[in-house]
N, C-alpha and C positions, 0 to 999 in steps of 0.2 A: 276930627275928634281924637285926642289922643286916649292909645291903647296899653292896654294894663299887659305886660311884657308877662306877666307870670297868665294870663289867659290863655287855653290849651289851642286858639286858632293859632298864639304864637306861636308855642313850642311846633306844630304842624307845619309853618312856613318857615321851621329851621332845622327840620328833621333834616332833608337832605345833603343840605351845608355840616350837619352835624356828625353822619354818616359816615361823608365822605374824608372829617376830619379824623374818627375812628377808625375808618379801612388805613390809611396812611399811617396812624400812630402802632395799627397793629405790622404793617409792613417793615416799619422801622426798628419795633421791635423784633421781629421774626428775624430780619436781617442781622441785626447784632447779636442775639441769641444766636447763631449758627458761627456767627463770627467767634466769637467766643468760647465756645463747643468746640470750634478746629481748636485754639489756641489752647482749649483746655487740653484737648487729647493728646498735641502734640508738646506741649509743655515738658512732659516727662523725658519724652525724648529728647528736647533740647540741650533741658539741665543736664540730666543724669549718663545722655548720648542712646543710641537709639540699636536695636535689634533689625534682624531682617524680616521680621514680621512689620516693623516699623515704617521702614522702607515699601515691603508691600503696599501696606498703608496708602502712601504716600502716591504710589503708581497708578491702585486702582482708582483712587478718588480724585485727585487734582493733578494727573502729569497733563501737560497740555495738549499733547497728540490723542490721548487718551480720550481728555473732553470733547476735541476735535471729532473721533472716530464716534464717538455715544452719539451728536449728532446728528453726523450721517447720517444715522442708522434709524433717528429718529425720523428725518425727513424723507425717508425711502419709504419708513411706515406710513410717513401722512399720505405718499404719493399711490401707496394701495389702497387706504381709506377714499382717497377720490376716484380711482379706477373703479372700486365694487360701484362708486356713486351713479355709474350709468345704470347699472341695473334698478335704481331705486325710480319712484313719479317725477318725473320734472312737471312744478308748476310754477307759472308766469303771470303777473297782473297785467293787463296796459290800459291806457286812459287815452281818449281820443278827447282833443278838447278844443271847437272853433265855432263863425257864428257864421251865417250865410243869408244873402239879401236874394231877393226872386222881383224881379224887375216886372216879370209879367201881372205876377199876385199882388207886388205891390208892397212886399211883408220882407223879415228880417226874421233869422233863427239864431240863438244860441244855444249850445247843446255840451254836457260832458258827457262821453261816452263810455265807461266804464268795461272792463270785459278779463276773464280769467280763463285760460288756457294749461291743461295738463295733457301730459302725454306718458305711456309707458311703453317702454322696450320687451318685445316679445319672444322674437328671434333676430338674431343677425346671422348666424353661419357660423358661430362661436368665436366672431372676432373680439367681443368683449371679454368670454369667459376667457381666450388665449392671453389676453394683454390683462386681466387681473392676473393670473397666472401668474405670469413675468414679471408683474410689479412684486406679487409675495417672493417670487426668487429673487428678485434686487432688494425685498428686505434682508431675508436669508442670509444673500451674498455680504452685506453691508454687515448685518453682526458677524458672522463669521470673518470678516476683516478687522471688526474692531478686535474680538478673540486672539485673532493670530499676532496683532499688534502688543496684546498684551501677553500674550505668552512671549514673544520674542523680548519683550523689555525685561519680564520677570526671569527669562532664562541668560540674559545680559547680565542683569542684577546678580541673580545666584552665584553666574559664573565669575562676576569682580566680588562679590564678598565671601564666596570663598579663596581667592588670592589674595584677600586683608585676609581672614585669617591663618592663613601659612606666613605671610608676612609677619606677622603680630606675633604667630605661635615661634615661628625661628629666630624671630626677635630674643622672648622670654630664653628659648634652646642658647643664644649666644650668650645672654646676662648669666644662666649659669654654668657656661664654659669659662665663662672670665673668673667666675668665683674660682672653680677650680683652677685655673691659672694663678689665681691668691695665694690658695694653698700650697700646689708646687714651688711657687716662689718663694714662701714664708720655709718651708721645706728644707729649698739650697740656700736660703740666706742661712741658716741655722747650721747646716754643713757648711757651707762657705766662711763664717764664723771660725773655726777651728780648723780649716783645712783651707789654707790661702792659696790652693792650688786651682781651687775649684771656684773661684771667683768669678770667672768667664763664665762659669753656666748660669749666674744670673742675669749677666749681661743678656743673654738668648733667651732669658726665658720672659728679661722685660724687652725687649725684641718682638717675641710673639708677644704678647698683651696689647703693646701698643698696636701691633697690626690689627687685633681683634679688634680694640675700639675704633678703629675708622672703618671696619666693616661696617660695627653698629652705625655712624652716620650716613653713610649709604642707605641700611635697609630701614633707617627713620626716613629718609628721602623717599624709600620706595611705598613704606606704608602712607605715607603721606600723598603722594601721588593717587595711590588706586584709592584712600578716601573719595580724593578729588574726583577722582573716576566714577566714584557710586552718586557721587551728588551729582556729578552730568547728566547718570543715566535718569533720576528720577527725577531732576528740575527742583529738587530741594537743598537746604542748609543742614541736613542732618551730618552726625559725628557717628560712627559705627563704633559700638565698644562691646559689644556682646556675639558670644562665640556663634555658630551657624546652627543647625540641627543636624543629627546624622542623618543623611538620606538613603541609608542603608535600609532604614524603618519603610521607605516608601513604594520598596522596591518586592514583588514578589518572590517567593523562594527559586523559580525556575523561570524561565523566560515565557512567554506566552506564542501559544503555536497558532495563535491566529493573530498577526501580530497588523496583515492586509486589512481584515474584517475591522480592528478596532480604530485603524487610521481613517476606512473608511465612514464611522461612525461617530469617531470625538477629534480628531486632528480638527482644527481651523482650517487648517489651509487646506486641504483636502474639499471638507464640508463646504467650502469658500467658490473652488474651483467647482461642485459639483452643483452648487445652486446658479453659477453665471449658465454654467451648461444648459442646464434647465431653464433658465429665462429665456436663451437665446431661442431653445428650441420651442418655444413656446412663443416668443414674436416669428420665428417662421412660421408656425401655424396661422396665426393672428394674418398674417400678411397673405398666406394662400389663402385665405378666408375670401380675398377681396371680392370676386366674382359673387357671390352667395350675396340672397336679397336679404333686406329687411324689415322687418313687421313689425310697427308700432300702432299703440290703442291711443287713441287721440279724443280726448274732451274738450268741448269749448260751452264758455257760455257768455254771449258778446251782449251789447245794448243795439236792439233792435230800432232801425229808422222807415220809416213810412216815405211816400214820394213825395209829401209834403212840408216833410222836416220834423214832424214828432217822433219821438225818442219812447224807448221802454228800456229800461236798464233789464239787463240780463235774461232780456224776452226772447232773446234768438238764441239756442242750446243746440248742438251738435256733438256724435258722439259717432267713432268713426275709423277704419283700421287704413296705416298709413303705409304702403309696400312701394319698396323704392330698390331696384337691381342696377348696379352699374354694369355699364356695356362695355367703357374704356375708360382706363386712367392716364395714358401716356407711359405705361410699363412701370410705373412706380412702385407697385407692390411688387411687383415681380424683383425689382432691382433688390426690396426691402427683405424680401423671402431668401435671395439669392446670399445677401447678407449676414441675413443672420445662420440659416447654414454653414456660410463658413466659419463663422462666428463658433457653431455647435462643435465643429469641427474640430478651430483648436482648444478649443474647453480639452474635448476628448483626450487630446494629444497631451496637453496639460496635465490632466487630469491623472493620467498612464506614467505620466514621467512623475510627479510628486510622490505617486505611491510607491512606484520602484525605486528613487531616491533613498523615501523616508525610512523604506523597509530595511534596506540592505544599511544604511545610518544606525537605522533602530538593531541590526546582526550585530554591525563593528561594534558598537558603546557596549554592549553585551559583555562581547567580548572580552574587551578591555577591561571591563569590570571583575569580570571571573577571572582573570589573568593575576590582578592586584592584589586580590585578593591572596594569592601563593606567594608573591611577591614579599608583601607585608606579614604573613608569617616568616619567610624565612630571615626577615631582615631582625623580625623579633627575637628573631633565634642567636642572630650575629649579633646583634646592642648585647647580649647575654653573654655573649663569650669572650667579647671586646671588653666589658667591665671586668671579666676576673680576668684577664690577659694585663688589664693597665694595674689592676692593684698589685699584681705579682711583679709586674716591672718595676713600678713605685716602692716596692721593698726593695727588690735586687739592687735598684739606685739607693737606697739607704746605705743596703751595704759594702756599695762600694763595685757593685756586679758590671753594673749601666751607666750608659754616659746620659748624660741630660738631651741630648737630642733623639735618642731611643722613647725617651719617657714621652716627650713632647709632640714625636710620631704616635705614639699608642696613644697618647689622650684626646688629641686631635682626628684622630679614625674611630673612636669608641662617641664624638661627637657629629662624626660625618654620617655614621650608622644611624644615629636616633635624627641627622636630620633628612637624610634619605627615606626611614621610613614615615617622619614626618609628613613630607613632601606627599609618598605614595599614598598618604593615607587622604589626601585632600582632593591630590587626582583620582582616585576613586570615587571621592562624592562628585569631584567633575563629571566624573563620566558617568556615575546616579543620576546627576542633573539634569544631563544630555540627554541620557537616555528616555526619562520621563519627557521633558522638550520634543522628543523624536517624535516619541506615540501621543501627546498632545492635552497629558495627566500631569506637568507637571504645577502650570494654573491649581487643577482640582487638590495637589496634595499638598501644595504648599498652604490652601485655604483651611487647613486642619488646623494651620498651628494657631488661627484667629481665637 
């Protein structure tokens, strides 16, 4: 009999087909929408070229080592989610299902035997509670890897974008050294003009010009290159064109005098090394455990049989404590105990050496930092003196005082000064950078500028 398709048994025998056509249309959606979301955020960066916030971007979300490590990290948690699982009921079904003939009787049985079985864990000697333990330290361990991975890539990062920016910045510093090179020039052509004596000094003075524009090919090569460098580090196509932040801002006014306390509380690697410790020492317990019995609560409820072959489904119920001591293993746990001790061991060892590294790292960057700091005043001092030093030169040559290679030393040193203290003033955010990197804040304060 044919069936009227708009009748509601219809649409019931095509919900599921219908469902399953919807779950798909919304996946596909969801996917392209996310797709689209990247391209939209990163868009801006493409066209307009991208910040180091940008970049960050780039690192926390899709580097691939990155993804790789978030993993991990994931799968270490599932591996404690099944570790606690022994301490939860195990229950089990089974079906016993066959027929049976009795030659004596004369008869034939067939019989499904159905039956459910639960058991709970009581005590063991804390081998389970020692091996959760360890599985929550191998998660521990696992983020704190991913952590240190990213702090090492974002202080990679820092550390090549701020070398595009001294590049970048020395760059603009040569464009307008060449100007004034213009000007000198236009200078002596206009003396040279009237005074054909002095003809030679524009020779030298286009002499140095030309030398200065083949610097500038070089330090386009060089900016060029450390670009290159930034897109290595983060596995992206970005264009860096926006200046860095001062990291002078992220830095406290004095140094911090517990500088062991904070490494051992926010450094990665640190925190990294002190949760393997802690795992390990926590399967040597688990392993000295071995000797210690175990006590389990044990339910049953089976299908009861008779000697004549009749059957009661879940007529036979038992309920029952299960204590099982090992006597010998073949020295297995011992080897396993033996193991992880020394496993604990060089955790330890590790552990001692990181923070005595990081600390006396985390002194020097300090340092170096309060050093620049005097450094870059007095060079501001000398850019100062060096300017009225060349204008007074630049008259004296007007009149006739100075030769043009005097001029051309003083203009030349009055640009060596602002690019010295250029330079100083980038290696000091190096060394801001580093130092944040050392104590294991530079992750947290770079996430400010979001």
């Amino acid at each position: 009999m044919h069936q009227n398709p708009e009748s509601s048994t219809e649409y019931i025998r095509f919900a599921p087909y219908l469902l399953a056509r919807a779950t798909r249309s919304l996946r596909i959606y969801y996917g392209l929408m996310r797709k689209y979301l990247v391209i939209f955020l990163l868009a801006p960066c493409l066209s307009h070229g991208a910040s180091l916030n940008d970049f960050l971007w780039v690192i926390g979300e899709q580097h691939p080592r990155i993804v790789a490590a978030t993993e991990s990290a994931t799968s270490s948690a599932y591996l404690t989610d099944a570790a606690r699982g022994a301490w939860l009921p195990q229950v089990a079904a089974n079906v016993q299902a066959g027929s049976s003939h009795s030659v004596l009787y004369s008869g034939s049985n067939n019989s499904v035997r159905p039956g459910v079985t639960a058991s709970q864990l009581l005590f063991d000697g804390g081998k389970t509670s020692n091996s959760i333990k360890a599985r929550e330290e191998d998660t521990a361990a696992a983020i704190a890897q991913h952590n240190e991975l990213k702090l090492t890539l974002t202080s990679r990062l820092a550390e090549t974008y701020l070398e595009w920016h001294r590049q970048t910045e020395l760059q603009k510093l040569s464009n307008e050294q060449l100007l004034a090179l213009r000007k000198i020039e236009k200078t002596v052509a206009d003396i040279a003009s009237f005074d054909k004596g002095r003809a030679s000094d524009l020779t030298l003075v286009k002499m140095r010009i030309s030398q200065l524009a083949n610097s500038q090919e070089a330090r386009n090569l060089s900016i060029r290159d450390v670009a290159m460098q930034l897109q290595q580090i983060c596995s992206c196509t970005l264009v860096p064109t926006e200046a860095p932040p001062n990291f002078g801002k992220f830095l406290p006014a004095h140094e911090p005098d517990n500088i062991g306390n904070l490494l051992r509380t926010q450094h990665p690697a640190i925190l990294g090394a002190t949760a393997r410790r802690n795992s390990a020492n926590a399967d040597a317990e688990a392993a000295a455990a071995w000797w210690k019995p175990s006590v389990a609560l044990q339910l049953s409820s089976q299908t009861e049989q008779d000697y004549f072959g009749k059957t009661r489904q879940f007529g036979l119920n038992t309920i029952g404590l299960n204590v099982s001591a090992p006597l010998f293993d073949g020295n297995t746990s011992n080897a396993r105990e033996y193991a992880a001790r020394a496993r604990t061991r060089s955790s330890d060892a590790s552990l001692a050496a990181g923070i005595s590294e990081l600390e006396a790292e985390s002194h020097r960057l300090w340092m170096l930092v309060e050093q620049r700091k005097q450094r870059i005043a007095t060079l501001k001092q000398l850019i100062q003196e060096t300017n009225i030093t060349f204008d007074i030169v630049l008259e004296q040559f007007r009149l006739g005082r100075r030769n043009v290679i005097e001029v051309l030393s003083y203009e030349n040193e009055r640009f060596a000064a602002r690019g010295q203290a250029l330079s100083e003033e980038v290696d000091q955010d190096l060394a801001r950078a580093k130092w944040l990197a050392s104590i294991g804040k530079l992750n947290e304060k770079l996430e400010t500028l979001k």
